[in-house]
TORDREN-352065 format. One line per field, with one value per residue (C-alpha): residue number from 1; x, y, z. Coordinates in steps of 0.1 Angstrom, whole numbers, plus 5000, padded with zeros to 4 digits. Layout:
N
seq c(NUM  ...)
east c(X  ...)
north c(Y  ...)
up c(Z  ...)
END
This chain:
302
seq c(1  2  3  4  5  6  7  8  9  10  11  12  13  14  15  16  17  18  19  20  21  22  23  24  25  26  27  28  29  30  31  32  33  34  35  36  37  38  39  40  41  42  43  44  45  46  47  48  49  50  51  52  53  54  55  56  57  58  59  60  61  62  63  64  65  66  67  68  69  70  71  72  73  74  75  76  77  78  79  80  81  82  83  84  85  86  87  88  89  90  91  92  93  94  95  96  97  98  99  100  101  102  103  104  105  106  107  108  109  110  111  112  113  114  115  116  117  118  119  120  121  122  123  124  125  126  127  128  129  130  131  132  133  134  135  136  137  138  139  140  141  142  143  144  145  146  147  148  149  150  151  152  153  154  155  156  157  158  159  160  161  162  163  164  165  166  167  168  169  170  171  172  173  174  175  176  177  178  179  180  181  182  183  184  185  186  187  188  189  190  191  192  193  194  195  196  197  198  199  200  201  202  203  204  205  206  207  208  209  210  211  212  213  214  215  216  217  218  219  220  221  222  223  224  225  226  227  228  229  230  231  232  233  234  235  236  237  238  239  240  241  242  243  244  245  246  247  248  249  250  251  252  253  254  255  256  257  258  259  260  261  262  263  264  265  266  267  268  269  270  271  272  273  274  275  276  277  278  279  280  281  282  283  284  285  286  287  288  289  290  291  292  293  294  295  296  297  298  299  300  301  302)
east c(4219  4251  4260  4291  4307  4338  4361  4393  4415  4399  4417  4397  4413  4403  4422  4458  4447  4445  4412  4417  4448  4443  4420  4408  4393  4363  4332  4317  4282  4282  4304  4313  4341  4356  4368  4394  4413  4417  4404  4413  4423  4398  4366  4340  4352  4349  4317  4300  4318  4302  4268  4270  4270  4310  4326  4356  4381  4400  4385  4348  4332  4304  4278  4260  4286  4268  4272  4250  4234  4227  4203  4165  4148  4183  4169  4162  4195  4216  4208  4231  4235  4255  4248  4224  4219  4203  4172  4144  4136  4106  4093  4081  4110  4078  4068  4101  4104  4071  4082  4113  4093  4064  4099  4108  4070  4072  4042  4035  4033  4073  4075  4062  4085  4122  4114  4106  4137  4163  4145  4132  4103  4084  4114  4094  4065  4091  4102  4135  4153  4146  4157  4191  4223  4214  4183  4190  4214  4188  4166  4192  4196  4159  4158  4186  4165  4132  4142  4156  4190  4212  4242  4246  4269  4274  4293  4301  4278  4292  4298  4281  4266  4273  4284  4256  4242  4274  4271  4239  4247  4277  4253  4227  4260  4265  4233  4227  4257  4248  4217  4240  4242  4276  4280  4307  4315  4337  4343  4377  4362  4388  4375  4338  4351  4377  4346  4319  4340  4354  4374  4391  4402  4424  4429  4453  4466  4435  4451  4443  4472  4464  4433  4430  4411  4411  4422  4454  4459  4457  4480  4508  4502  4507  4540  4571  4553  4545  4528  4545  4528  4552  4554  4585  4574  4602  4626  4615  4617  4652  4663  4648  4656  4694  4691  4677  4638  4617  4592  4558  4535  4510  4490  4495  4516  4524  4545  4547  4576  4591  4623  4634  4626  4653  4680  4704  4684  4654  4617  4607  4589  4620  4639  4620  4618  4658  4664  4641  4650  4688  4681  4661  4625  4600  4572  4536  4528  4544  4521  4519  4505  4470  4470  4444  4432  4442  4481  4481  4468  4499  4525  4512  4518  4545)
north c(3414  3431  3440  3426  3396  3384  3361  3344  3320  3305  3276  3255  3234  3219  3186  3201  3237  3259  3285  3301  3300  3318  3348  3368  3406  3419  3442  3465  3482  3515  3512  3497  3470  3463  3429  3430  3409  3392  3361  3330  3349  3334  3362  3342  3316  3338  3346  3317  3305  3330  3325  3289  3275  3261  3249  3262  3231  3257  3286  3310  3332  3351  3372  3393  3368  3336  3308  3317  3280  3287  3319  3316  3338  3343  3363  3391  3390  3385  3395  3383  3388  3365  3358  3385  3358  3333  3339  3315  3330  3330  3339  3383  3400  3411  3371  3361  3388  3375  3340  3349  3373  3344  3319  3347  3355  3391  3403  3421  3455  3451  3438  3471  3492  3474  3472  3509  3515  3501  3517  3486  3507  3489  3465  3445  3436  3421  3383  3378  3365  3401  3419  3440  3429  3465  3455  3419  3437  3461  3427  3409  3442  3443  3404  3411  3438  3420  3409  3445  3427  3448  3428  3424  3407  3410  3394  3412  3440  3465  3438  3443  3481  3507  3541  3554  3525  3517  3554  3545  3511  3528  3554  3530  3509  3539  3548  3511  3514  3549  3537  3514  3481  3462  3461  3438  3441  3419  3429  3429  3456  3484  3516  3512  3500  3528  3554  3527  3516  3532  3501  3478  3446  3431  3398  3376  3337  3327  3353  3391  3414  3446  3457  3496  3528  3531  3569  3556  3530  3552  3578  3548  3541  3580  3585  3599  3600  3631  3640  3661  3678  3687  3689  3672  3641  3620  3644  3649  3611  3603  3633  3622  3585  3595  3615  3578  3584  3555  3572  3561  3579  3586  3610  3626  3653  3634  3613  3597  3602  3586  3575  3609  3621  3632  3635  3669  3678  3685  3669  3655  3681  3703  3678  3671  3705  3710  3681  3692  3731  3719  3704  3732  3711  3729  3718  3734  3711  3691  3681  3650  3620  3607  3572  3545  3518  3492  3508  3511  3471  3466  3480  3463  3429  3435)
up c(1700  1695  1656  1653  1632  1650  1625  1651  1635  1604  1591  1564  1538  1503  1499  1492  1491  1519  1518  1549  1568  1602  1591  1621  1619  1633  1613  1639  1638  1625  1594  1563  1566  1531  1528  1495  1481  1444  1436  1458  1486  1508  1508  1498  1518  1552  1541  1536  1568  1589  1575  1584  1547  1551  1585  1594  1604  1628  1645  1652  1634  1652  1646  1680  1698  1689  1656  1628  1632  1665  1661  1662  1629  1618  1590  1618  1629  1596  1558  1530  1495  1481  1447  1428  1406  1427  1413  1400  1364  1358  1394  1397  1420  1440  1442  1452  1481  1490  1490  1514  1535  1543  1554  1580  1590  1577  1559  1526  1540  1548  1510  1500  1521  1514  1476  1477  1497  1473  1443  1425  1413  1381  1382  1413  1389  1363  1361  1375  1345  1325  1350  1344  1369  1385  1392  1403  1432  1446  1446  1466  1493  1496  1504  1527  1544  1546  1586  1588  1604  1630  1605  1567  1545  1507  1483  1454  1456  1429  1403  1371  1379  1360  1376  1385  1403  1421  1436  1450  1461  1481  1494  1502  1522  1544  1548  1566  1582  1596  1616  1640  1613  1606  1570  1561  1521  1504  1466  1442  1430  1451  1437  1447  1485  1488  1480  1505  1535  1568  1577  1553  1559  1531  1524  1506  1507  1536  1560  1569  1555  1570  1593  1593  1585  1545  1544  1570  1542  1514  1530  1537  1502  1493  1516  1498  1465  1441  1404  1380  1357  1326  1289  1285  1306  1285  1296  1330  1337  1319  1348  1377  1370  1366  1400  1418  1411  1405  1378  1364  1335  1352  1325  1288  1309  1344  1362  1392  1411  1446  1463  1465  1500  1528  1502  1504  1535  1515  1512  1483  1469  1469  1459  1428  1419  1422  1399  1372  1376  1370  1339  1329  1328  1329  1346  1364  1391  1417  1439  1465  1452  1466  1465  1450  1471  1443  1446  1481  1477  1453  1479  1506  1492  1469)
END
C-alpha cells in the first residue's frame, strides 16, 4: 500500500455554510505535511473526511489510493489522533491501548513496545482522567501506532504541551516521517508546524491557499524585509517612515522595516542604512528579516 493521502476537490456544506469549498493537496510518505489554518477554515473537516467519519458532497479523499471505508484492518493502514481527550476516565492508559489493540488483533507485546516508544512510562499504569494533556497526547500517538500504519493523521497534536513536550512531539513527527510514513498534521498552532513540517499546506475559507516547502514560504514571507537594531528606535522609525518605510517594533531596540528595496539603485539594506546614516541615527544592526510562519500566514491572506 502506497503512503499517501490524496484530498481532490472537497466540497461539503452545512445548511448555509460552506466547510469545504474545493480543497485538494496531497501528504506524501516521508515527511510532515502541516495542515494550518485558523479556526473554521475547514482542517478538521478534511480530516475527518478522509478518515471516513464525514462525507464529502463533492470530491475523493484517498489514502494508499483507496476510500478509508473501503480498507480491510484499516487500523494497519491508517492511525489517527483526533481528540487526546477521547478518553473513558476511569479506564488505565495501559487498559485502554489494550482495548484498541485486541479491536485490530494486535497483541500485548506491541502494547508494551508503542507505549515505551512515545515515553508514557508510569503514566500507562494511571487512569485516564488523571493523566496530564502531555500525557493524554503520547496516549493518543501510541493508539495511533498500535497497527504501526504506513499513514497518520493528527489533529491538534501540540495543543496543550508545554515546551518541552512539544519538542519531542515534533521530533517524535519526523522521526515517523523519516522511516517512509506520511504524516499529515493539521494544528493552528504555526510555531510548532514551522519547526515539525517539510511541506505545508495552508488552509483558509474550505480551500487550499498555498501548497509549498515551508522554508520557500517563509523566505516569500521574508523578501524585501530587514531588522534594525538601534537605540533611538522612535527616531529611527519617524525617518524611515518619512523616506516611504512601512516600520514595525519589533524588539526594546528593533524595528522591522520593508518597502524600501530597488530605490536610488540600491538594495534595501543599503538603502536603510543611507536613510538612517542621513539623519545621523545611529544604529548596530541591519540585518534581513527571517520570517515567522504565522507572518508569512498573515501576508499570504492579507
Amino acid at each position: 500500500m502506497e503512503a499517501s493521502i490524496e484530498v481532490d476537490g472537497l466540497r461539503k456544506r452545512f445548511g448555509a455554510v460552506a466547510a469545504l469549498d474545493g480543497m485538494s493537496f496531497t501528504a506524501r510518505p516521508g515527511r510532515v505535511t502541516g495542515f494550518v489554518g485558523p479556526c473554521g477554515a475547514g482542517k478538521s473537516t478534511t480530516l475527518r473526511v478522509v478518515l471516513g467519519l464525514d462525507v464529502a458532497q463533492e470530491g475523493t479523499a484517498l489514502v494508499g489510493g483507496r476510500p478509508y471505508r473501503s480498507l480491510g484492518e484499516p487500523l494497519r493502514h491508517v492511525g489517527a489522533l483526533l481528540d487526546a481527550d477521547a478518553l473513558h476516565p476511569g479506564r488505565t492508559a495501559r487498559d485502554h491501548l489494550l482495548w484498541l489493540a485486541h479491536a485490530q488483533g494486535a497483541g500485548r507485546r506491541r502494547v508494551d513496545e508503542v507505549a515505551e516508544l512515545v515515553g508514557l512510562g508510569a503514566a500507562i499504569r494511571r487512569r485516564a482522567g488523571t493523566l496530564s494533556q502531555g500525557s493524554r497526547q503520547r496516549l493518543g500517538l501510541a493508539a495511533a501506532l498500535l497497527g504501526d500504519p504506513p499513514i497518520l493523521v493528527l489533529d491538534e497534536p501540540f495543543t496543550g504541551l508545554d515546551p518541552q513536550e512539544a519538542g519531542w512531539m515534533g521530533g517524535m513527527l519526523r522521526e515517523l516521517a523519516g522511516e517512509g510514513r506520511a504524516v499529515l498534521v493539521a494544528s493552528r498552532l504555526m510555531s510548532r508546524v514551522q519547526d515539525t513540517a517539510g511541506q505545508l499546506v495552508v488552509a483558509g475559507r474550505g480551500r487550499v491557499v498555498a501548497d509549498l516547502g515551508v522554508d520557500e514560504l517563509v523566505a516569500d514571507a521574508s523578501h524585501g524585509r530587514y531588522t534594525v537594531r538601534t537605540p533611538a528606535r522612535e527616531t529611527a522609525m519617524a525617518v524611515l517612515a518619512e523616506a516611504g518605510a512601512t516600520v514595525a517594533v519589533s524588539g526594546q531596540e528593533a524595528v522591522t522595516v520593508s518597502g524600501l528595496d530597488g530605490l536610488d539603485g540600491l538594495g534595501g539594506r543599503e538603502r536603510v542604512a543611507r536613510v538612517l546614516d542621513g539623519a545621523a541615527v545611529p544604529y548596530t544592526e541591519i540585518a534581513a528579516h527571517r520570517a515567522t510562519l504565522e507572518e508569512a500566514y498573515m501576508e499570504l491572506t492579507r
